[in-house]
Z-matrix of the N, CA and C atoms (Angstrom, degrees):
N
C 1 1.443
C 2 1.525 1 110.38
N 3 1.551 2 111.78 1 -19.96
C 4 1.533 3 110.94 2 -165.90
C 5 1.283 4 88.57 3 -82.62
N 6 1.494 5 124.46 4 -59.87
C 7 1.181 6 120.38 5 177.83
C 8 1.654 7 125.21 6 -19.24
N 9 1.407 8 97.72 7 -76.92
C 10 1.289 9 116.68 8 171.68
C 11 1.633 10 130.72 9 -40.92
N 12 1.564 11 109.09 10 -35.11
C 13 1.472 12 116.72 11 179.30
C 14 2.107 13 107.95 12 -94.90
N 15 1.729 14 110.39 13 -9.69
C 16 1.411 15 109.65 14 152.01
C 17 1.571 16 125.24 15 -59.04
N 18 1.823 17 101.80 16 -38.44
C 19 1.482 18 106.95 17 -173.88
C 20 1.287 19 111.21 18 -71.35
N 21 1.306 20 125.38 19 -10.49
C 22 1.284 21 149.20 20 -159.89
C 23 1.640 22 108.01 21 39.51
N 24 1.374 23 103.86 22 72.99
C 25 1.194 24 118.84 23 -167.18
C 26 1.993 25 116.17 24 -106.87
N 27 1.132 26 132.32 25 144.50
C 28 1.586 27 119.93 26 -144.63
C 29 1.530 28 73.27 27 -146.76
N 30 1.550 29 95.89 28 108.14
C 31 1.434 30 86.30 29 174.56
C 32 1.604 31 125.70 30 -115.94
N 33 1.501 32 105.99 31 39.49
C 34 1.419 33 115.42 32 134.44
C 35 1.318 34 122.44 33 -65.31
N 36 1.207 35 109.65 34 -22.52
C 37 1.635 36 110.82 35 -179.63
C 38 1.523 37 92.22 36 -72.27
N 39 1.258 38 125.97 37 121.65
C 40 1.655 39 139.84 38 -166.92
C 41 1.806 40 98.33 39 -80.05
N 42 1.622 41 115.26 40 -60.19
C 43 1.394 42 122.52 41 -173.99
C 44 1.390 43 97.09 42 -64.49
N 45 0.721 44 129.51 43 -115.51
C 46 1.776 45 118.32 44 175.66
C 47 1.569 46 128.35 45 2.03
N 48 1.370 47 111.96 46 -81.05
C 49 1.533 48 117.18 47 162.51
C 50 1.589 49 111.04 48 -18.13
N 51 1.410 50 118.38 49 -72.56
C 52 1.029 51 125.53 50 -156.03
C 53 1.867 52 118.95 51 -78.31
N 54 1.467 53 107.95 52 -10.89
C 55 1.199 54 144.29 53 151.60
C 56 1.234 55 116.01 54 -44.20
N 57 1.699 56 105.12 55 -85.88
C 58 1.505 57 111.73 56 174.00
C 59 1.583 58 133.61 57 -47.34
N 60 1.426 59 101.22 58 -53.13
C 61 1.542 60 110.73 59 156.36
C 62 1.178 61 125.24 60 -45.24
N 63 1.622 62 145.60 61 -40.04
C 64 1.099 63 150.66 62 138.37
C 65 1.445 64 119.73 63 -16.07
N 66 1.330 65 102.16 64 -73.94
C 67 1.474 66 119.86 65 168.03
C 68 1.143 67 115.92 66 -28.26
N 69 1.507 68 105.54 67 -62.45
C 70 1.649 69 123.79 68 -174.37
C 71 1.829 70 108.52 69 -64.24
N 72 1.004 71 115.79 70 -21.29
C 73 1.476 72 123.87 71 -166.52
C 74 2.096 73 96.30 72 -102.01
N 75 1.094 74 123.34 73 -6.73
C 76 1.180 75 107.77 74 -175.79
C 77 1.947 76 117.26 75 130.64
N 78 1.630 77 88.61 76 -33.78
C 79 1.974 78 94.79 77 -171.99
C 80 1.769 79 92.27 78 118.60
N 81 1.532 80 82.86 79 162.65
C 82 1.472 81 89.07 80 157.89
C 83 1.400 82 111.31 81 -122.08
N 84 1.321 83 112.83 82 168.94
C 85 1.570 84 124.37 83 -171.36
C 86 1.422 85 106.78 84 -140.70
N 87 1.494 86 120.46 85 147.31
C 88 1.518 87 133.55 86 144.09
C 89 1.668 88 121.80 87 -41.54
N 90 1.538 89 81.25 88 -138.15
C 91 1.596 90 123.90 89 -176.68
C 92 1.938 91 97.82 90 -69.91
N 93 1.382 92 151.50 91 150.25
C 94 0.884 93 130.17 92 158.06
C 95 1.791 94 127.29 93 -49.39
N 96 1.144 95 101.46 94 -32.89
C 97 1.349 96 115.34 95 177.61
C 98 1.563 97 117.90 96 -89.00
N 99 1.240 98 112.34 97 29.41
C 100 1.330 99 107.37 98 -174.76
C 101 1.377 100 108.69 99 -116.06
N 102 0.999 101 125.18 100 -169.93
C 103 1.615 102 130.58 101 -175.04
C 104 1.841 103 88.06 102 -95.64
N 105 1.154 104 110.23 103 158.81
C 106 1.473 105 124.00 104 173.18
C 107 0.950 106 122.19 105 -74.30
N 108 1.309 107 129.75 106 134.70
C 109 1.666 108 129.20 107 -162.94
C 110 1.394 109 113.44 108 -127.38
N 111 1.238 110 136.10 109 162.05
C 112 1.315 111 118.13 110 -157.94
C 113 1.820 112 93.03 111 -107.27
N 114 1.296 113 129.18 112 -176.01
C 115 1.512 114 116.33 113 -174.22
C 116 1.580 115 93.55 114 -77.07
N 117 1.461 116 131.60 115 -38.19
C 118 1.138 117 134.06 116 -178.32
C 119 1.549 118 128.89 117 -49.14
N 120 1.208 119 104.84 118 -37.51
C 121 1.381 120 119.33 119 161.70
C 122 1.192 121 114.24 120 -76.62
N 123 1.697 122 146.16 121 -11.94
C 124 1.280 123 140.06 122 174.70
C 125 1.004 124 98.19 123 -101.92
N 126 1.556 125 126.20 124 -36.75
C 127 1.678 126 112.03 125 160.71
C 128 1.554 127 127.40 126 -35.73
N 129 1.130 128 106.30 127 -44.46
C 130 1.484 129 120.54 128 -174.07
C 131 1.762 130 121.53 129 -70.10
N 132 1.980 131 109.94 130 -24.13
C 133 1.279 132 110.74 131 -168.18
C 134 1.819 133 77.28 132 -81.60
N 135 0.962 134 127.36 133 -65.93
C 136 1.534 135 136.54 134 -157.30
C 137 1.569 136 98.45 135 -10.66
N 138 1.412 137 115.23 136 167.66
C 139 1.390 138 115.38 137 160.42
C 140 1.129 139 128.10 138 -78.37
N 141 1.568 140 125.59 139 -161.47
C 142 1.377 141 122.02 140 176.26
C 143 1.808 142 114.18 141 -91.86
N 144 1.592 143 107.35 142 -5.96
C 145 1.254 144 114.38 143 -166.60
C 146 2.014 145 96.74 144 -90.16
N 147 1.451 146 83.93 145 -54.74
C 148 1.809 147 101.68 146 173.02
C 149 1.447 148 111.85 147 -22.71
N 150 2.004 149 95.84 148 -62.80
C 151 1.741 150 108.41 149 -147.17
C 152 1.337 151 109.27 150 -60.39
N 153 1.735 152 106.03 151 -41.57
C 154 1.559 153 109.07 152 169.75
C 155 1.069 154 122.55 153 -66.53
N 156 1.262 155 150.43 154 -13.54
C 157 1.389 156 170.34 155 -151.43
C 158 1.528 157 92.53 156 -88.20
N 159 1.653 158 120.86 157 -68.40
C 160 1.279 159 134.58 158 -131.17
C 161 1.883 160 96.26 159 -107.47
N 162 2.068 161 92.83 160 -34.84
C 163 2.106 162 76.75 161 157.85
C 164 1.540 163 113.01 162 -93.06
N 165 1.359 164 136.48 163 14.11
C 166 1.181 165 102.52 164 167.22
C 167 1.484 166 108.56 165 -106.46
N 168 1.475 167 112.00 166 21.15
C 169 1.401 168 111.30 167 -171.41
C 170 1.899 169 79.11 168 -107.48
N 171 0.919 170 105.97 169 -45.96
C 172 1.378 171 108.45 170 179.60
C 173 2.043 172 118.66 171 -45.06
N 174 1.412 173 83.20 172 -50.87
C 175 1.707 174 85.71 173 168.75
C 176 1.358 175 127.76 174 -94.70
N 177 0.915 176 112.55 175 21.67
C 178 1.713 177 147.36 176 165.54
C 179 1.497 178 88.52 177 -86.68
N 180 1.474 179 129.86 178 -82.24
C 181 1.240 180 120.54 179 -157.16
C 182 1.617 181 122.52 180 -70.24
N 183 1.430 182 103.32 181 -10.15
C 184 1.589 183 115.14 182 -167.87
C 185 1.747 184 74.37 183 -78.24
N 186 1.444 185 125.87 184 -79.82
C 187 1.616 186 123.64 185 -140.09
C 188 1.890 187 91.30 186 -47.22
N 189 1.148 188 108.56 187 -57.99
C 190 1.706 189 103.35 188 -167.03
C 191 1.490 190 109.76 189 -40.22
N 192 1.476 191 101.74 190 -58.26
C 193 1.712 192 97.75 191 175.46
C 194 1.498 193 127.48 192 -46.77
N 195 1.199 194 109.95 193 -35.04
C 196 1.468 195 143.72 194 166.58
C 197 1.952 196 115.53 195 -46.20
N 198 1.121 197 89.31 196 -43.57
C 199 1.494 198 85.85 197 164.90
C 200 1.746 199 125.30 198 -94.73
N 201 1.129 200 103.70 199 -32.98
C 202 2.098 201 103.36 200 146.24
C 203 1.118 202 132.46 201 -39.85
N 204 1.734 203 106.45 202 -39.23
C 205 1.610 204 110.02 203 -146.50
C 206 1.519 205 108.41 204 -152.30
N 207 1.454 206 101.64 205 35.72
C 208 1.561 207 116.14 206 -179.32
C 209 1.516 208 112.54 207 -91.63
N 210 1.320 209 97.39 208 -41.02
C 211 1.451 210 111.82 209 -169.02
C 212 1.903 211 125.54 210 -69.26
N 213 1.847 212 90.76 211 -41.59
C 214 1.638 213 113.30 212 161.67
C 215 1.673 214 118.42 213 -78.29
N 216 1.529 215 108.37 214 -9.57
C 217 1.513 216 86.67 215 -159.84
C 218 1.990 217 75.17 216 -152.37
N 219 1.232 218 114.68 217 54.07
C 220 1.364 219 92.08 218 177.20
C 221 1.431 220 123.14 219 -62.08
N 222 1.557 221 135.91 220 -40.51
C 223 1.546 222 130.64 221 160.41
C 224 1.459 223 117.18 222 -24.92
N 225 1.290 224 122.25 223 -31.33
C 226 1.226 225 111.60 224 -172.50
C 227 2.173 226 104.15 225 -87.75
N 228 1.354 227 112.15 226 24.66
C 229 1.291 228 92.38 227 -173.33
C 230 1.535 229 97.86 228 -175.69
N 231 1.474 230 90.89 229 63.40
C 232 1.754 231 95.77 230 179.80
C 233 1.550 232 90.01 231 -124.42
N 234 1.514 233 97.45 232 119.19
C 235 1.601 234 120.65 233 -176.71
C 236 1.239 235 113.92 234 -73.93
N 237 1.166 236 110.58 235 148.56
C 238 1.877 237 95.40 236 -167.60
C 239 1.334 238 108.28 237 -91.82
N 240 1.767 239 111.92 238 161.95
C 241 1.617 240 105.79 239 167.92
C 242 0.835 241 122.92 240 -54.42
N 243 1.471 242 130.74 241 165.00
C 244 1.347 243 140.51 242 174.05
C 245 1.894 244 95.86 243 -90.37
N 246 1.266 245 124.80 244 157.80
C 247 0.856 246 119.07 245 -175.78
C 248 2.120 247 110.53 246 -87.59
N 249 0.922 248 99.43 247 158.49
C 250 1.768 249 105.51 248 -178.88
C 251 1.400 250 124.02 249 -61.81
N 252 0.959 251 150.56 250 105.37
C 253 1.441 252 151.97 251 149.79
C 254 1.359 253 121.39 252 2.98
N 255 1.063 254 127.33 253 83.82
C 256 1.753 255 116.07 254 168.83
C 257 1.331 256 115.92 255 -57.85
């Protein structure tokens, strides 16, 4: 988390968030034989059924963490506005 709140990293931000954590976990990868891919780029082959699948499981895990680790590390978990009403 220390890590993470140096990068000043907000990990509601899904493209990012899910980036950094990657990073932190090793990278992401393909095929064994493939060139290395970042999680962002395997985000992207997924489908359209997948992608939502994997951020709302994803922002599922941010809020839970979020209540552990809001208080020590609030930067890492400032939810974004909703946008304004026309």
């Amino acid at each position: 988390m220390q890590r993470l709140a140096a990068r000043r990293v907000n990990l509601f931000d899904f493209e990012k968030g899910m980036s950094e954590l990657s990073t932190q976990l090793g990278g992401a990868i393909d095929h064994p034989h493939s060139t290395p891919m970042s999680a962002w780029e395997l985000f992207q082959r997924l489908d359209t059924s997948e992608r939502h699948t994997l951020e709302f499981y994803y922002r599922k895990k941010v809020r839970e963490l979020a209540k552990e680790w809001r208080t020590k590390f609030p930067s890492l978990f400032l939810e974004p506005s909703l946008p304004a009403s026309e």
